[in-house]
PyMOL CGO cylinders between C-alpha atoms (Angstrom):
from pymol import cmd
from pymol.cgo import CYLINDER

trace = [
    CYLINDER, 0.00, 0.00, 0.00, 1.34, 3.35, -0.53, 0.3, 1, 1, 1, 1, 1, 1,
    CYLINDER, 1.34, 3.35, -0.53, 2.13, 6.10, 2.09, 0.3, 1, 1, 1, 1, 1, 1,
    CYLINDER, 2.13, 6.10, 2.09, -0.50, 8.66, 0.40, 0.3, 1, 1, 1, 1, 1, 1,
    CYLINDER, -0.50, 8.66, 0.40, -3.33, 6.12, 0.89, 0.3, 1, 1, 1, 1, 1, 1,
    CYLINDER, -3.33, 6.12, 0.89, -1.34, 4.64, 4.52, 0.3, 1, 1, 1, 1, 1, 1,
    CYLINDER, -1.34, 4.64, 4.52, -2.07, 8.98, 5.09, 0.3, 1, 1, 1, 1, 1, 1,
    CYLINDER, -2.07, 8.98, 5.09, -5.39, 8.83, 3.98, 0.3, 1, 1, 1, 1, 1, 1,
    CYLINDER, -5.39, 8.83, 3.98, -6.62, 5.72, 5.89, 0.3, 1, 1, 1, 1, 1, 1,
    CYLINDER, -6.62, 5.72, 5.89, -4.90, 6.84, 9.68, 0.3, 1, 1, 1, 1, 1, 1,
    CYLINDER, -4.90, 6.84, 9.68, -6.70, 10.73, 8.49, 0.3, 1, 1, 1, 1, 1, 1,
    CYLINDER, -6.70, 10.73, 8.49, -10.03, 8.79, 8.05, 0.3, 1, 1, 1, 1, 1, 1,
    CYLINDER, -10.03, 8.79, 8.05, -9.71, 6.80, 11.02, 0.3, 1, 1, 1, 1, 1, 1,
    CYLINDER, -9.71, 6.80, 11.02, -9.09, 9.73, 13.14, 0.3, 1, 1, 1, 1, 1, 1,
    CYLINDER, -9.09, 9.73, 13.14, -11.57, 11.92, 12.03, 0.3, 1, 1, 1, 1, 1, 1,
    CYLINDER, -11.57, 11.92, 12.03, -15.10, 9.75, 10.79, 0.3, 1, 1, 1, 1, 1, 1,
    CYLINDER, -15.10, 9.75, 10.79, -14.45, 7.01, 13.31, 0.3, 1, 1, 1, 1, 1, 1,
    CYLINDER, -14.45, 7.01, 13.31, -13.50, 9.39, 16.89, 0.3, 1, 1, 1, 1, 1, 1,
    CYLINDER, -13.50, 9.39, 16.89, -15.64, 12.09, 16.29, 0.3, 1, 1, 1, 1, 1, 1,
    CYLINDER, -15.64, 12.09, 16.29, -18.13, 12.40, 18.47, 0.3, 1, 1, 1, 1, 1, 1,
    CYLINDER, -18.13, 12.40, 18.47, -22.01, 11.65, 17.46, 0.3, 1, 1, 1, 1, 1, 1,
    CYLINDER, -22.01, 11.65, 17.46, -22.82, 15.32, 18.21, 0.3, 1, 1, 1, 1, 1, 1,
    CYLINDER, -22.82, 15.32, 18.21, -20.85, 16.48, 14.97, 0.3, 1, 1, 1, 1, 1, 1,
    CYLINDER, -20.85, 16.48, 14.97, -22.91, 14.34, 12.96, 0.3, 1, 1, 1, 1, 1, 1,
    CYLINDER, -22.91, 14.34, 12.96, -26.66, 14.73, 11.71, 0.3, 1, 1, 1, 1, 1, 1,
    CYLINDER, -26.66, 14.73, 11.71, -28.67, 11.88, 10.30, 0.3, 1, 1, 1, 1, 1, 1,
    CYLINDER, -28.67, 11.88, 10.30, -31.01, 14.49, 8.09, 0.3, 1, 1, 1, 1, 1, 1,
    CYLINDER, -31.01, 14.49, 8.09, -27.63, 16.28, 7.10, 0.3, 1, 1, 1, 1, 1, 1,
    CYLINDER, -27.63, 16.28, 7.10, -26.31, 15.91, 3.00, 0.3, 1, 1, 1, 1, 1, 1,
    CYLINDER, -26.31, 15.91, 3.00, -22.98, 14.92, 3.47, 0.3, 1, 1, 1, 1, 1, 1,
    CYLINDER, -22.98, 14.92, 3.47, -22.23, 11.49, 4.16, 0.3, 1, 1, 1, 1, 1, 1,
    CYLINDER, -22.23, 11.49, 4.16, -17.84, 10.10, 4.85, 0.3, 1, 1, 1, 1, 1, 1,
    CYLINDER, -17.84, 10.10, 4.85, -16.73, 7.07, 5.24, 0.3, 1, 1, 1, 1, 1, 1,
    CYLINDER, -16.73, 7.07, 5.24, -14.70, 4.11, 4.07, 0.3, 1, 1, 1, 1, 1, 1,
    CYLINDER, -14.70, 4.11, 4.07, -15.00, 0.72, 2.50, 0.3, 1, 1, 1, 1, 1, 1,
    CYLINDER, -15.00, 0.72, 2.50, -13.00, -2.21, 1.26, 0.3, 1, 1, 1, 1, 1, 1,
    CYLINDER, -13.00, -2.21, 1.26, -13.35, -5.07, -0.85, 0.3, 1, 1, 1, 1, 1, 1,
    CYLINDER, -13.35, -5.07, -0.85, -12.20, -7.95, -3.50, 0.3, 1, 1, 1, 1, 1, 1,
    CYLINDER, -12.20, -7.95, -3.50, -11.97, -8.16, -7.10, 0.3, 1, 1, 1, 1, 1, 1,
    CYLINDER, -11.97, -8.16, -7.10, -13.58, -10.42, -8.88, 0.3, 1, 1, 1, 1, 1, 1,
    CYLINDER, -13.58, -10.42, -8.88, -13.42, -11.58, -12.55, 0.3, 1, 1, 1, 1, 1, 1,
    CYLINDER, -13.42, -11.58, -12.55, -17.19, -12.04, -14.30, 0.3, 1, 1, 1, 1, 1, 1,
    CYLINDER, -17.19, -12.04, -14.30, -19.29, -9.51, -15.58, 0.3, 1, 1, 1, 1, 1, 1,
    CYLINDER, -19.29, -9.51, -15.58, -21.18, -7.06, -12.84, 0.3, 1, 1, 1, 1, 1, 1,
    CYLINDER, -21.18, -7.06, -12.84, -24.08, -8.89, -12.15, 0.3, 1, 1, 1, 1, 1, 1,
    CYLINDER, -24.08, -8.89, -12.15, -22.50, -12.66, -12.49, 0.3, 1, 1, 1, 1, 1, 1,
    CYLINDER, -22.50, -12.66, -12.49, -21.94, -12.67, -8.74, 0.3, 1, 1, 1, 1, 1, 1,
    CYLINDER, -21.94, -12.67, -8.74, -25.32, -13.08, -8.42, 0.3, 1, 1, 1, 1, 1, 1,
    CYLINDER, -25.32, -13.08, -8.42, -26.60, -14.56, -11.24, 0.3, 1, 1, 1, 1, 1, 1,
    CYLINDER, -26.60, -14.56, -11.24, -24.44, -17.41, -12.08, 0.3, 1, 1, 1, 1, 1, 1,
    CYLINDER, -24.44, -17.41, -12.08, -22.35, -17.81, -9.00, 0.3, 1, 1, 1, 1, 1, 1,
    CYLINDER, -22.35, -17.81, -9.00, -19.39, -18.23, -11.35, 0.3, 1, 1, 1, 1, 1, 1,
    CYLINDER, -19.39, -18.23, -11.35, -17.05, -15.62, -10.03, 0.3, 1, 1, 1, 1, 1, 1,
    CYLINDER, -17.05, -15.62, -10.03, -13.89, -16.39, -9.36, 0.3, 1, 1, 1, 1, 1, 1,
    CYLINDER, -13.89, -16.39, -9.36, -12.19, -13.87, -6.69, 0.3, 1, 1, 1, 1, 1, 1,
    CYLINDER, -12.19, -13.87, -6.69, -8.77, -12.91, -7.21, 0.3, 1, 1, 1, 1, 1, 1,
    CYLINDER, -8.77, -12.91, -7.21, -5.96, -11.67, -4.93, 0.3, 1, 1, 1, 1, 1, 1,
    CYLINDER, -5.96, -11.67, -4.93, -6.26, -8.10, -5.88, 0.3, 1, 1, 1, 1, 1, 1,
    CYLINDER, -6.26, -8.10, -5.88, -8.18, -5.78, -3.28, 0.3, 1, 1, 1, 1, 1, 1,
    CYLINDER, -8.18, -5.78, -3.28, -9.10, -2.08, -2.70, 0.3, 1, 1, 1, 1, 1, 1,
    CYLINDER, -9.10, -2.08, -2.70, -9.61, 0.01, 0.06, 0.3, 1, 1, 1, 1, 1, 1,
    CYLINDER, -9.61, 0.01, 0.06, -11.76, 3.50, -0.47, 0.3, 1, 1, 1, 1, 1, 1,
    CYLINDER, -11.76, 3.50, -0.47, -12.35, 6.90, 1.38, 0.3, 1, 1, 1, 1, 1, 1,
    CYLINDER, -12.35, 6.90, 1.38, -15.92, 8.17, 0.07, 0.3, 1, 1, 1, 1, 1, 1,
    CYLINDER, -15.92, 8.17, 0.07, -17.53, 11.09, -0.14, 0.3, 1, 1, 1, 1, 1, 1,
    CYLINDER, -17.53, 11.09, -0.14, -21.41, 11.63, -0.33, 0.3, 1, 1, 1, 1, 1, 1,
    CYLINDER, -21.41, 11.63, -0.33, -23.60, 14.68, -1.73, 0.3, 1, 1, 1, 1, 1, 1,
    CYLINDER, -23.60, 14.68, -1.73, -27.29, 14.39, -1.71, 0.3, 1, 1, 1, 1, 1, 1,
    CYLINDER, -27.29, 14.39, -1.71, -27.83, 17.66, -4.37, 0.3, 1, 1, 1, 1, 1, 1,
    CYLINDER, -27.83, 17.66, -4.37, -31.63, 17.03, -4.50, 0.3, 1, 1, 1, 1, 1, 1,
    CYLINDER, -31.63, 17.03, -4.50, -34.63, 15.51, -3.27, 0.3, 1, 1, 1, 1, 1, 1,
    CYLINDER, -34.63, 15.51, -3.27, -37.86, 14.80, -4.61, 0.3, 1, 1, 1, 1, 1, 1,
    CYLINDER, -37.86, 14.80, -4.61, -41.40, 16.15, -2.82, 0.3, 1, 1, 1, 1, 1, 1,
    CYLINDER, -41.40, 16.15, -2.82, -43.33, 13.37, -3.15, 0.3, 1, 1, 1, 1, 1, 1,
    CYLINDER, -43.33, 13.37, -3.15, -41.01, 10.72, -3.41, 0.3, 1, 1, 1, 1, 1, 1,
    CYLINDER, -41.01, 10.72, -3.41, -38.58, 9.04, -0.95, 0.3, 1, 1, 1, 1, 1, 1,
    CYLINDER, -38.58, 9.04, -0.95, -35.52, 9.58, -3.76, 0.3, 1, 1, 1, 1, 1, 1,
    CYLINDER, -35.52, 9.58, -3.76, -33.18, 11.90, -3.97, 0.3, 1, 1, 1, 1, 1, 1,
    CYLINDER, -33.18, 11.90, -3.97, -29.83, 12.67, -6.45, 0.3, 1, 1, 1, 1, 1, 1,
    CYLINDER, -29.83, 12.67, -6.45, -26.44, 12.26, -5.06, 0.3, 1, 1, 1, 1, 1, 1,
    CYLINDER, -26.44, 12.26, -5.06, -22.85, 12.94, -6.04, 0.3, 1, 1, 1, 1, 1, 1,
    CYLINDER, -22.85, 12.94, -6.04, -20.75, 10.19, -4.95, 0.3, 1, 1, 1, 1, 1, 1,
    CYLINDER, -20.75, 10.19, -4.95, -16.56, 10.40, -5.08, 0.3, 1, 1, 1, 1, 1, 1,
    CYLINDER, -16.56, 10.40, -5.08, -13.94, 7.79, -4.44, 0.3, 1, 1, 1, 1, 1, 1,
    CYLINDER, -13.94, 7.79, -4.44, -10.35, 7.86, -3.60, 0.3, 1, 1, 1, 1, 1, 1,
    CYLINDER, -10.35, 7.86, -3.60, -9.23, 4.31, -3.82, 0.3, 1, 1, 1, 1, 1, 1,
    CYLINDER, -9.23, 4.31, -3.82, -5.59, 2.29, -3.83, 0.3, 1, 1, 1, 1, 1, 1,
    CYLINDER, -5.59, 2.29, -3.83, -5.81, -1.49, -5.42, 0.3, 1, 1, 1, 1, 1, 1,
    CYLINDER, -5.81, -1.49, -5.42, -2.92, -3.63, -3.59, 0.3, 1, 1, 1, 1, 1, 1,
    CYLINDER, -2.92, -3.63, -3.59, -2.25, -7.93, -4.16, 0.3, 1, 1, 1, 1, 1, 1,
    CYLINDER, -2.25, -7.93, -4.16, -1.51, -8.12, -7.95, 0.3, 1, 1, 1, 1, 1, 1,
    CYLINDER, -1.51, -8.12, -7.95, -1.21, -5.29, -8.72, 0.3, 1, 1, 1, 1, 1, 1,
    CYLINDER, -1.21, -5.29, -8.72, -0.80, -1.91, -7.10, 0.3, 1, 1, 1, 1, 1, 1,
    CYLINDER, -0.80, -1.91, -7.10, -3.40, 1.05, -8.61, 0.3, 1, 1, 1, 1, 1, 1,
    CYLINDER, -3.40, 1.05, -8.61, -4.14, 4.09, -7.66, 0.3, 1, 1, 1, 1, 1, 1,
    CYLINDER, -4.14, 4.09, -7.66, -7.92, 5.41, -8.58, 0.3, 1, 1, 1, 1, 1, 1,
    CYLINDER, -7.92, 5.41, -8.58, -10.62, 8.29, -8.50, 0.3, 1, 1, 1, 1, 1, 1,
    CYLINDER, -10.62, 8.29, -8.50, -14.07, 8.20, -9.43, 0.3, 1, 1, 1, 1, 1, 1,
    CYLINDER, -14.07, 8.20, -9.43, -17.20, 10.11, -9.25, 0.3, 1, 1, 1, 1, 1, 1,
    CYLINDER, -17.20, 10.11, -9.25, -20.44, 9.93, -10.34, 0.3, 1, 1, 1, 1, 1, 1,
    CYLINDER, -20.44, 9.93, -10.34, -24.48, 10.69, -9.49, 0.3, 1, 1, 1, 1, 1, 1,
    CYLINDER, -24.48, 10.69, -9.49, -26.38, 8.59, -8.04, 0.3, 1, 1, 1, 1, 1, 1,
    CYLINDER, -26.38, 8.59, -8.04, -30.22, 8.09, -7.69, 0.3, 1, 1, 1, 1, 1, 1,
    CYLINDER, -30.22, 8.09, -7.69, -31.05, 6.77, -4.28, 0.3, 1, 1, 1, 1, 1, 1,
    CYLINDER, -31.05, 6.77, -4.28, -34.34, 5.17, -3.19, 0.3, 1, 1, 1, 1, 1, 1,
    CYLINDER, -34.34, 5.17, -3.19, -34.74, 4.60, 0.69, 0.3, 1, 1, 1, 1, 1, 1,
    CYLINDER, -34.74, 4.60, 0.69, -39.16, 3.92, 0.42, 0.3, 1, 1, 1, 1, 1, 1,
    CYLINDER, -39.16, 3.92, 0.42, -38.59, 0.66, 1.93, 0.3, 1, 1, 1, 1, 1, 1,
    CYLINDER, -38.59, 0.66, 1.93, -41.76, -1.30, 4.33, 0.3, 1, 1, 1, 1, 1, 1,
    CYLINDER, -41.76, -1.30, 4.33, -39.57, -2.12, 6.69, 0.3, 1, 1, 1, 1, 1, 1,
    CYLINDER, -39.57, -2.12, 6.69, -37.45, 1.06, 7.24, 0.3, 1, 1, 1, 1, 1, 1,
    CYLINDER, -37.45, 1.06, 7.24, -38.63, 1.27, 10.97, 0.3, 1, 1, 1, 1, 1, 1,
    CYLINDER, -38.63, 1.27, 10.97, -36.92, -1.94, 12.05, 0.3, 1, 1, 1, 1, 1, 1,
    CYLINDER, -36.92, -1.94, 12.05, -33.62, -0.84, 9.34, 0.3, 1, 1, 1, 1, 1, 1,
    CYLINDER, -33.62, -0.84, 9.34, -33.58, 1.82, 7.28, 0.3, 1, 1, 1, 1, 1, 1,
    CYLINDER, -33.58, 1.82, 7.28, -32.49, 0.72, 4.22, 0.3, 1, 1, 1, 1, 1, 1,
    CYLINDER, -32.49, 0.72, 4.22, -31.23, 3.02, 0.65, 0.3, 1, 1, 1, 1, 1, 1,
    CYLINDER, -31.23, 3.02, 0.65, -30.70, 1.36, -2.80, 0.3, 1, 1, 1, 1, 1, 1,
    CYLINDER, -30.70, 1.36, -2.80, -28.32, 3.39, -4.98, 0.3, 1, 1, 1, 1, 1, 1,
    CYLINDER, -28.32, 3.39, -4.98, -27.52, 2.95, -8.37, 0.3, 1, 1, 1, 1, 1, 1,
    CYLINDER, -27.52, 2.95, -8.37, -25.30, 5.09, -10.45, 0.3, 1, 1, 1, 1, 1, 1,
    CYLINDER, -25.30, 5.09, -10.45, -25.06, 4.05, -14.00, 0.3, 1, 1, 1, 1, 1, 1,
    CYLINDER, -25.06, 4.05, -14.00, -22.61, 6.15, -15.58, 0.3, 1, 1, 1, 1, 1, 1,
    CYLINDER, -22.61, 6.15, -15.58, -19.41, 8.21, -14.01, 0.3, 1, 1, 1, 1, 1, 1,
    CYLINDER, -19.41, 8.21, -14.01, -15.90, 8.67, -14.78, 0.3, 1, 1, 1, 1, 1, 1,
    CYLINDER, -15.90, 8.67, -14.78, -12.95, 6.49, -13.49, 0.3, 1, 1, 1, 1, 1, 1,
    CYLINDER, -12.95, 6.49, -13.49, -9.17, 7.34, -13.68, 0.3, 1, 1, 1, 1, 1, 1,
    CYLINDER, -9.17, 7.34, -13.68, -6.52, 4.87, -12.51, 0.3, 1, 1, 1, 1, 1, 1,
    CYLINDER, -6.52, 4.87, -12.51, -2.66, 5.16, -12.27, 0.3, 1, 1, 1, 1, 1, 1,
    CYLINDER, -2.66, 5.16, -12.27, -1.77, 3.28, -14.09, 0.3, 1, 1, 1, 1, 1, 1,
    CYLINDER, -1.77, 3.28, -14.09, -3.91, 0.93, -16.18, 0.3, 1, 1, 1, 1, 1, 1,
    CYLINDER, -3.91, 0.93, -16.18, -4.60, -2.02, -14.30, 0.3, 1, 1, 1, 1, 1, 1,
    CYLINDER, -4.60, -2.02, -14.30, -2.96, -5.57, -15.51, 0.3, 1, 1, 1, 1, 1, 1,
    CYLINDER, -2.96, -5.57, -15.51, -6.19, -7.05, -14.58, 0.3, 1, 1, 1, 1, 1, 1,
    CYLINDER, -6.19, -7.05, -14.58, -7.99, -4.59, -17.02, 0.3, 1, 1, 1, 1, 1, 1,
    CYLINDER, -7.99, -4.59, -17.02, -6.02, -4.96, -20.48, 0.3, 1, 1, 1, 1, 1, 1,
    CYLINDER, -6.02, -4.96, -20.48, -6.95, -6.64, -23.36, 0.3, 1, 1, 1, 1, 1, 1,
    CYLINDER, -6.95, -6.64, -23.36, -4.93, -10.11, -24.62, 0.3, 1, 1, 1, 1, 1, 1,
    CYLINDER, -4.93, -10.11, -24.62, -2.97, -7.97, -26.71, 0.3, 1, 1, 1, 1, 1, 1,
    CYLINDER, -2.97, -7.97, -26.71, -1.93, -5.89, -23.38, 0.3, 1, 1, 1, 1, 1, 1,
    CYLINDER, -1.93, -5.89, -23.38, -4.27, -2.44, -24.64, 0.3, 1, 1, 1, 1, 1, 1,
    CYLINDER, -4.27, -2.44, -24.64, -6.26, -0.79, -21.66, 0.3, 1, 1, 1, 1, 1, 1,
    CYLINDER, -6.26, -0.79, -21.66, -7.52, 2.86, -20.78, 0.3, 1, 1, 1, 1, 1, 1,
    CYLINDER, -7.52, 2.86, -20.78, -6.83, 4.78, -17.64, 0.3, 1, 1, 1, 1, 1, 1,
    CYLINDER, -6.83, 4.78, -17.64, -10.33, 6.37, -18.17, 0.3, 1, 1, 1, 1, 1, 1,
    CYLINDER, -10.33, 6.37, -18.17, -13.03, 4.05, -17.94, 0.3, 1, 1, 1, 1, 1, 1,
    CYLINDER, -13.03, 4.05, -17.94, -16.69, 4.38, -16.62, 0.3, 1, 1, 1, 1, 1, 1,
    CYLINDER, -16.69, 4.38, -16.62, -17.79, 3.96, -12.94, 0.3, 1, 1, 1, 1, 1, 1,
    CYLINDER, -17.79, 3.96, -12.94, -20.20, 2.55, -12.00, 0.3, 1, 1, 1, 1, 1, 1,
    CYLINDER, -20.20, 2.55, -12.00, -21.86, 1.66, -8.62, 0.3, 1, 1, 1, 1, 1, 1,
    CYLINDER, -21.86, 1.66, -8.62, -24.45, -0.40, -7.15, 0.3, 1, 1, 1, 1, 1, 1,
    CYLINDER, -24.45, -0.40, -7.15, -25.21, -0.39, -3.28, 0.3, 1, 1, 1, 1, 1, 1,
    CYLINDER, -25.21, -0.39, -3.28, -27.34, -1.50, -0.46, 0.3, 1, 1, 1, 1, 1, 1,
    CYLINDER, -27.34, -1.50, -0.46, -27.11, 1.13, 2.62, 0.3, 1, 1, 1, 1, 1, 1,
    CYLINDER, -27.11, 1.13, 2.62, -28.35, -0.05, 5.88, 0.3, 1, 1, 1, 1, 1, 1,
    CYLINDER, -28.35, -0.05, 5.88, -28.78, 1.83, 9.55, 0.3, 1, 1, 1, 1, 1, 1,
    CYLINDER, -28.78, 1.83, 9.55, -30.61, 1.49, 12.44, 0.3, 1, 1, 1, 1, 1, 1,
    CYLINDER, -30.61, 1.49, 12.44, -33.30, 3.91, 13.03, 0.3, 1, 1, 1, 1, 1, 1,
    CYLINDER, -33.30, 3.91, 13.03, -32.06, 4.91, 16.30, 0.3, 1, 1, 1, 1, 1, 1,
    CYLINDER, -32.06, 4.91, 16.30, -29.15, 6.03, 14.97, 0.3, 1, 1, 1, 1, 1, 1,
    CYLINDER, -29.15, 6.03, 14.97, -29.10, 6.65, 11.39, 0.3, 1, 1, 1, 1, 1, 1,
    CYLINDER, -29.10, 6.65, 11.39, -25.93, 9.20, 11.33, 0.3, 1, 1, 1, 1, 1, 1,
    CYLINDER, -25.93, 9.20, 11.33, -23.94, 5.63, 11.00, 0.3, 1, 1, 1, 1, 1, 1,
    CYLINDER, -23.94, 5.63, 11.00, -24.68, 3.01, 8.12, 0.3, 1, 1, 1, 1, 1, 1,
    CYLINDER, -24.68, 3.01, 8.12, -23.21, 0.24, 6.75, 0.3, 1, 1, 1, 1, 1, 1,
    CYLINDER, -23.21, 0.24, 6.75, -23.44, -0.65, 2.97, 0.3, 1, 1, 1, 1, 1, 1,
    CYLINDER, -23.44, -0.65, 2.97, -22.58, -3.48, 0.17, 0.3, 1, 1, 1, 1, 1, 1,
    CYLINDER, -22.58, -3.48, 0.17, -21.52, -2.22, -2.79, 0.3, 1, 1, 1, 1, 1, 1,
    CYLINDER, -21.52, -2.22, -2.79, -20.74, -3.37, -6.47, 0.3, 1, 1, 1, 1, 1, 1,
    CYLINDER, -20.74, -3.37, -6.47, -17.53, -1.25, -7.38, 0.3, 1, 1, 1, 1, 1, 1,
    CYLINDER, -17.53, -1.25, -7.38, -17.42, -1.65, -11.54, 0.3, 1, 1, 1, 1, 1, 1,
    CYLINDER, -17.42, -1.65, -11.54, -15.11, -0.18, -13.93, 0.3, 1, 1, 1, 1, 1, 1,
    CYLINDER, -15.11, -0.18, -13.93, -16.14, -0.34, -17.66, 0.3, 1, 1, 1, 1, 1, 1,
    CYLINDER, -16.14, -0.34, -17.66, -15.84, 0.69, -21.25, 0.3, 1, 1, 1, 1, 1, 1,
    CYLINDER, -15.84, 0.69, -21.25, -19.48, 0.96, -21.55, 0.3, 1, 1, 1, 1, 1, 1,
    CYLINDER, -19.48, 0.96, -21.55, -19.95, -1.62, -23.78, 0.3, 1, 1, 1, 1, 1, 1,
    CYLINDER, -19.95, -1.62, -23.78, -17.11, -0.64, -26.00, 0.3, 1, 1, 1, 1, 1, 1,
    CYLINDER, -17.11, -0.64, -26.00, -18.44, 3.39, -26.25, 0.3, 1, 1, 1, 1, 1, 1,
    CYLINDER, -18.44, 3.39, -26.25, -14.97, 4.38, -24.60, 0.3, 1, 1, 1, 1, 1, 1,
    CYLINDER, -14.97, 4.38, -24.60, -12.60, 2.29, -26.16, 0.3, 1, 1, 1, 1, 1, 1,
    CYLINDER, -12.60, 2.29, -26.16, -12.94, -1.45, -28.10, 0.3, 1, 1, 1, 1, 1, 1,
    CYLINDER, -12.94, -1.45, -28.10, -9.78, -2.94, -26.26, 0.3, 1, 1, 1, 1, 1, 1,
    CYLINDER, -9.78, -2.94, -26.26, -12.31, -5.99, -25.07, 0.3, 1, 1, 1, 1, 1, 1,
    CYLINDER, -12.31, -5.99, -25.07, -11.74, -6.03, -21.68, 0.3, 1, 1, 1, 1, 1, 1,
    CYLINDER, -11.74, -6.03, -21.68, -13.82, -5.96, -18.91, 0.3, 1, 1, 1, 1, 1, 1,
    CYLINDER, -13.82, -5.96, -18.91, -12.71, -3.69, -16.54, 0.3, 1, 1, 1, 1, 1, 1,
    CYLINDER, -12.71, -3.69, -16.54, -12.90, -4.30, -12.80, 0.3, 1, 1, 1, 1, 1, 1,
    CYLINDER, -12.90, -4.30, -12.80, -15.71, -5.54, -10.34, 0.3, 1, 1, 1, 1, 1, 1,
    CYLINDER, -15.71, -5.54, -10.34, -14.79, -4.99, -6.72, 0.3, 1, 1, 1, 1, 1, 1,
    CYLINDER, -14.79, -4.99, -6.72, -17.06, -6.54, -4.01, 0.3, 1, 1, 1, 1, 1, 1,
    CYLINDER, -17.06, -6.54, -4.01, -17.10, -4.10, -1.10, 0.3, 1, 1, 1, 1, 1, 1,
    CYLINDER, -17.10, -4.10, -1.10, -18.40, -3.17, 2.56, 0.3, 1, 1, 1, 1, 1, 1,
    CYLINDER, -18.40, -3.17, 2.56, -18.44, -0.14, 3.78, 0.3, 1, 1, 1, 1, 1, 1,
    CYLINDER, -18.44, -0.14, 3.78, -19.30, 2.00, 6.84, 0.3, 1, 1, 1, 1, 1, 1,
    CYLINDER, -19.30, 2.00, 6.84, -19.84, 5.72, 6.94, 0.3, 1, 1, 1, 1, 1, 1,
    CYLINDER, -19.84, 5.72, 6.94, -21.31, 8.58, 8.83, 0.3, 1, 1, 1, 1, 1, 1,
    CYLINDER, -21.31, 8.58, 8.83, -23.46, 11.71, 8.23, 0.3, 1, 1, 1, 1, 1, 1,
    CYLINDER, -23.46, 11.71, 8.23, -22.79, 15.38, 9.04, 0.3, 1, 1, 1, 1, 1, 1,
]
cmd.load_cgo(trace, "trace")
């Protein structure tokens, strides 16, 4: 791991996890926090649709930061801008930043036992330093700028919903070729996370 993202990790600790409760606010629009996770080499959704992915010994660990930018009247959904500062360590060592909005959905039945979110952001930008091995094509072409995209469950208790935890689906992409035809897949990261408003 590298000593900027060794820096960033002891800075996150210090500050998200020992703060007291008082400096956060569950109805606030800025969300911080952390997660970590494992690559994995199918498509996005064939961890759950095929159980054929294979996890590798490349991982990633992630500060994030969360902007809700708008919320709808009627609605329980709202528009977020979500940012990542990752490092990738095992294979290979990467360095990565990505951002991208996010439409989140927390009308759930059962939100007064857990509150729960769904967010799904479709389309964002991804840069890497440098282009992943895991992410070039057979004749060793691959793209520093890919899309992000990001799937996640978000779950708190409603006591205390300043603090969640969440799942996420961490995906790199060419969208299906639109950025570059190199024919590789990217990278799929399975993560958990933990974060806190304020």
């Amino acid at each position: 791991m590298s000593q900027a993202c060794r820096q960033l990790c002891r800075l996150f600790i210090s500050v998200f996890l020992l703060a007291p409760a008082a400096v956060f606010c569950a109805e606030s629009d800025w969300r911080i926090g952390g997660y970590g996770g494992q690559y994995y080499n199918s498509e996005p959704a064939g961890i759950l649709s095929n159980g054929n992915a294979k996890f590798l010994d490349q991982y990633l660990l992630a500060l994030n930061a969360n902007k809700t930018i708008w919320r709808a009247d009627m609605l329980p959904l709202s528009l977020e801008i979500d940012g990542v500062i990752a490092q990738q360590f095992g294979l290979a060592s990467v360095s990565e930043v990505a951002a991208a909005p996010v439409l989140r959905w927390s009308g759930f039945p059962w939100n007064e036992i857990v509150q729960t979110g769904l967010g799904f952001g479709p389309v964002g930008v991804s840069y890497t330093i440098p282009v992943s091995p895991l992410e070039r094509s057979s004749d060793g072409k691959g793209s520093q700028v890919l899309n992000f995209l990001l799937i996640e469950l978000a779950f708190a208790l409603p006591e205390i919903k300043s603090k969640e935890v969440f799942v996420r689906l961490h995906h790199r992409c060419s969208l299906y070729d639109l950025l570059n035809n190199y024919g590789a897949n990217g990278e799929d990261f399975l993560v958990l996370g933990y974060r806190r408003y304020f």
